[in-house]
C-alpha positions as CSV (number, residue, x, y, z in Angstrom):
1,X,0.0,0.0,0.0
2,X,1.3,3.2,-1.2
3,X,1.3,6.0,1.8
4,X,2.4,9.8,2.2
5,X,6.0,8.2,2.7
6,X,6.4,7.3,-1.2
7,X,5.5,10.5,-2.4
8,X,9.1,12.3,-3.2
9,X,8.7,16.4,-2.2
10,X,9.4,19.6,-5.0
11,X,13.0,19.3,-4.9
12,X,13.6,16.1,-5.8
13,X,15.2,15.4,-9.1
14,X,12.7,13.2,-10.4
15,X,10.2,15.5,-10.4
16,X,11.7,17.8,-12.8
17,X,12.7,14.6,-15.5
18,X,11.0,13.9,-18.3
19,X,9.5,10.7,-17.8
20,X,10.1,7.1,-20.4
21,X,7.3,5.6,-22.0
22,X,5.7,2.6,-21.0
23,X,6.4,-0.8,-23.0
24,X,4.5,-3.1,-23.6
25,X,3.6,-6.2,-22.5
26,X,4.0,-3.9,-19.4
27,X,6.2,-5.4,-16.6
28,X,3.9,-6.8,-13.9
29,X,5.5,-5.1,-10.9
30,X,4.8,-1.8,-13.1
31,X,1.0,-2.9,-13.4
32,X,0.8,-3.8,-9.7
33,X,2.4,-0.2,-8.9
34,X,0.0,1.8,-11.6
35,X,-3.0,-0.4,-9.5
36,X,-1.4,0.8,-5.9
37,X,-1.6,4.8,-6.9
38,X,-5.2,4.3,-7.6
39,X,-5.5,2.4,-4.0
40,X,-3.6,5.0,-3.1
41,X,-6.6,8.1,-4.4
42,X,-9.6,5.8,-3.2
43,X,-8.0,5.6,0.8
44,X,-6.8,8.9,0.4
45,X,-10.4,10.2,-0.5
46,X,-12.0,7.9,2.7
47,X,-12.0,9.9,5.5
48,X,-11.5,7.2,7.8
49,X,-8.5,5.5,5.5
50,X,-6.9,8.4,5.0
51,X,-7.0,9.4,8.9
52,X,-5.5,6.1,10.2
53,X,-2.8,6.0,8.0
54,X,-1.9,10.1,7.8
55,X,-2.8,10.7,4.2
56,X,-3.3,13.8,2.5
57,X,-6.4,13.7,-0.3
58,X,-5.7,13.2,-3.9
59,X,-7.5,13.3,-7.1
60,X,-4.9,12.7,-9.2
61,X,-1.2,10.9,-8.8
62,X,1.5,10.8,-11.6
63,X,4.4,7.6,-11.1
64,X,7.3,10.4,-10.9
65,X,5.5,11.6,-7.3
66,X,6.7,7.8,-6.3
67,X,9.9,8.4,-7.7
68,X,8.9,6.1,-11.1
69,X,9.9,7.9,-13.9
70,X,7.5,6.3,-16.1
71,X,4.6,8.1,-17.9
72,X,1.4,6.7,-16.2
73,X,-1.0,8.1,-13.7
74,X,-4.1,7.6,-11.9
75,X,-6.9,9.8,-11.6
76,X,-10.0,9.2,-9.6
77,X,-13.0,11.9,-9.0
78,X,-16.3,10.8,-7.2
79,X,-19.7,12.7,-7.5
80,X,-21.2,14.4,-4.4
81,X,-24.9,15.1,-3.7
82,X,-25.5,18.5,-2.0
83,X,-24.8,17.1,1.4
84,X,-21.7,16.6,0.6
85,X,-21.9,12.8,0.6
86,X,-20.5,10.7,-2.5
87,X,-22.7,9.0,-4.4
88,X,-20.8,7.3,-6.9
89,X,-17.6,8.0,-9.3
90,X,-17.7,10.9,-11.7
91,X,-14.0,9.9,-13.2
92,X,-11.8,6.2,-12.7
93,X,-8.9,5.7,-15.2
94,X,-5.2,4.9,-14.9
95,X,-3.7,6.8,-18.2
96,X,-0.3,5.2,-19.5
97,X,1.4,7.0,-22.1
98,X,-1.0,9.8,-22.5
99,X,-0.8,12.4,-24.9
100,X,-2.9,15.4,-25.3
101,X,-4.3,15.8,-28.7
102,X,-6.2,18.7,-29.1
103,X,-6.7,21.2,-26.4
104,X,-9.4,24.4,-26.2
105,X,-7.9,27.8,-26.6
106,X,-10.4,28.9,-23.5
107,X,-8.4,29.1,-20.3
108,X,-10.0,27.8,-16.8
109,X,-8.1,28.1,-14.0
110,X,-9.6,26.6,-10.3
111,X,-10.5,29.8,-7.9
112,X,-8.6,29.0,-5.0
113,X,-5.5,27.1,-7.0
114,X,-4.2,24.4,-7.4
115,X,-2.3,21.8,-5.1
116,X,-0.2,18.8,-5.3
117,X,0.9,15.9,-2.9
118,X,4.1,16.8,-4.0
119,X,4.2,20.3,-2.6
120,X,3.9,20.5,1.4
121,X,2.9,24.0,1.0
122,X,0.5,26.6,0.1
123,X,1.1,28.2,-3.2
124,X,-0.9,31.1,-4.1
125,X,-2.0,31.7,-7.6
126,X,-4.2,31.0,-10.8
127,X,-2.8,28.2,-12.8
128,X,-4.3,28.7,-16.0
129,X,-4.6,25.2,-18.4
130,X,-7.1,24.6,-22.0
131,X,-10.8,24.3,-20.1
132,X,-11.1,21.0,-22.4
133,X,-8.7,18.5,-23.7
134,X,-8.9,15.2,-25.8
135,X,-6.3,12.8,-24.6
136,X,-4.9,9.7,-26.2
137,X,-3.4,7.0,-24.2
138,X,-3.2,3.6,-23.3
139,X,-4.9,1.6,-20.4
140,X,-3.2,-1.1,-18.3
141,X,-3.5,-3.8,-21.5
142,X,-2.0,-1.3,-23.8
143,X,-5.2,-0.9,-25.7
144,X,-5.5,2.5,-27.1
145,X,-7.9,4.9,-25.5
146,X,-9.1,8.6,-26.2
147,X,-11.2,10.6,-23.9
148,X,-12.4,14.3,-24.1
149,X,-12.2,15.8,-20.6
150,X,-13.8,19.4,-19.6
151,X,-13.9,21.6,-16.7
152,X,-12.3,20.2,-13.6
153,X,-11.6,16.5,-14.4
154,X,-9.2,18.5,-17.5
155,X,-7.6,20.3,-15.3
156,X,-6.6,17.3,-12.7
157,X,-5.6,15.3,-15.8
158,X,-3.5,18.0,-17.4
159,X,-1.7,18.7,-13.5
160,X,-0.5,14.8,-14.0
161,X,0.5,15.2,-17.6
162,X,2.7,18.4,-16.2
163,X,4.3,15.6,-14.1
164,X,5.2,13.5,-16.6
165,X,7.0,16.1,-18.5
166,X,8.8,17.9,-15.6
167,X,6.8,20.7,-14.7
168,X,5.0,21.5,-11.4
169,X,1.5,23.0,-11.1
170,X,3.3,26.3,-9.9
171,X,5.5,26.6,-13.1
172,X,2.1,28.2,-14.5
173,X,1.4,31.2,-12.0
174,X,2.3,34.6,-12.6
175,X,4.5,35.3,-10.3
176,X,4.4,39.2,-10.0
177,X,0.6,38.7,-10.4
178,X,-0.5,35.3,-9.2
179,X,-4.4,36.1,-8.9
180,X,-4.4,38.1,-12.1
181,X,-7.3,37.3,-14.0
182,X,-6.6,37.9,-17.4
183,X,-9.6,38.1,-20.6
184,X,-11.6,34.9,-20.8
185,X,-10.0,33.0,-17.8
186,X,-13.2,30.8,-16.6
187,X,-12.9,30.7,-13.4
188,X,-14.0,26.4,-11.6
């Protein structure tokens, strides 16, 4: 079971590589580890999981965050009634290999910023991506896949392609202006 201990910190040289792509047939104990970062989202998203073993929440987890420079990563987003209760998944895929295809020339950016398990600090600032994206990749099987994402499940999925290529969320922020809201950023 993957905990808060296998994520590597901003700083780490890993983080800032340009990750390999995946072979295939892939290498079991690669599999095994793709299938233990999405463990890793679903305990980090139960409150009572991610209390008893000291885990921050995630949506999304790239394999350079585990110190795996290899271009997969898991992304899991559940849908939530107006109690705040989940009521089922919105968004369950493990992406190996992806590539974005297309992207929208609207910017969305999320109101209070982004975050990553990777970054043990607060860091002010819009980080504007494409509000929609199509991606291509491959699943566990090395079928091919394709998926159009909008809104906030592109944004999550675009944060973990950053990783994959060596760039951090905060790489995006204005830094003289980090809250600048410039002409047609849509604001999630």
């Amino acid at each position: 079971m993957l905990t808060m201990k296998d994520i590597i910190l901003e700083g780490h040289p890993t983080l800032r590589m340009k990750a390999e792509r995946v072979e295939f047939p892939m290498d079991s104990k690669l599999k095994e580890t793709a299938l233990a970062m999405m463990e890793f989202l679903r305990n980090s998203q139960d409150e009572e999981l991610a209390e008893k073993y000291g885990l921050r929440a995630g949506v999304g987890i790239a394999a350079p965050q585990i110190n795996i420079s290899k271009q997969i990563f898991a992304m899991l987003l559940y849908r939530y009634n107006d109690e705040g209760e989940v009521i089922g998944e919105e968004f369950s895929e493990i992406f190996i290999n992806p590539k974005i295809r297309r992207h929208s020339i609207v910017q969305a950016a999320l109101k209070t910023g982004e975050g990553c398990l990777s970054v043990d600090r607060e860091v002010p600032g819009f980080v504007p991506r494409p509000k929609t994206c199509t991606i291509d990749y491959q699943d566990l099987d090395g079928q091919a896949k394709s998926v159009k994402l909008r809104d906030y499940p592109a944004i999550v999925a675009q944060h973990e392609i950053d990783h994959l290529n060596g760039i951090m969320f905060y790489d995006h922020i204005d830094a003289d202006h980090p809250w600048k809201q410039v002409d047609g950023l849509v604001l999630i």
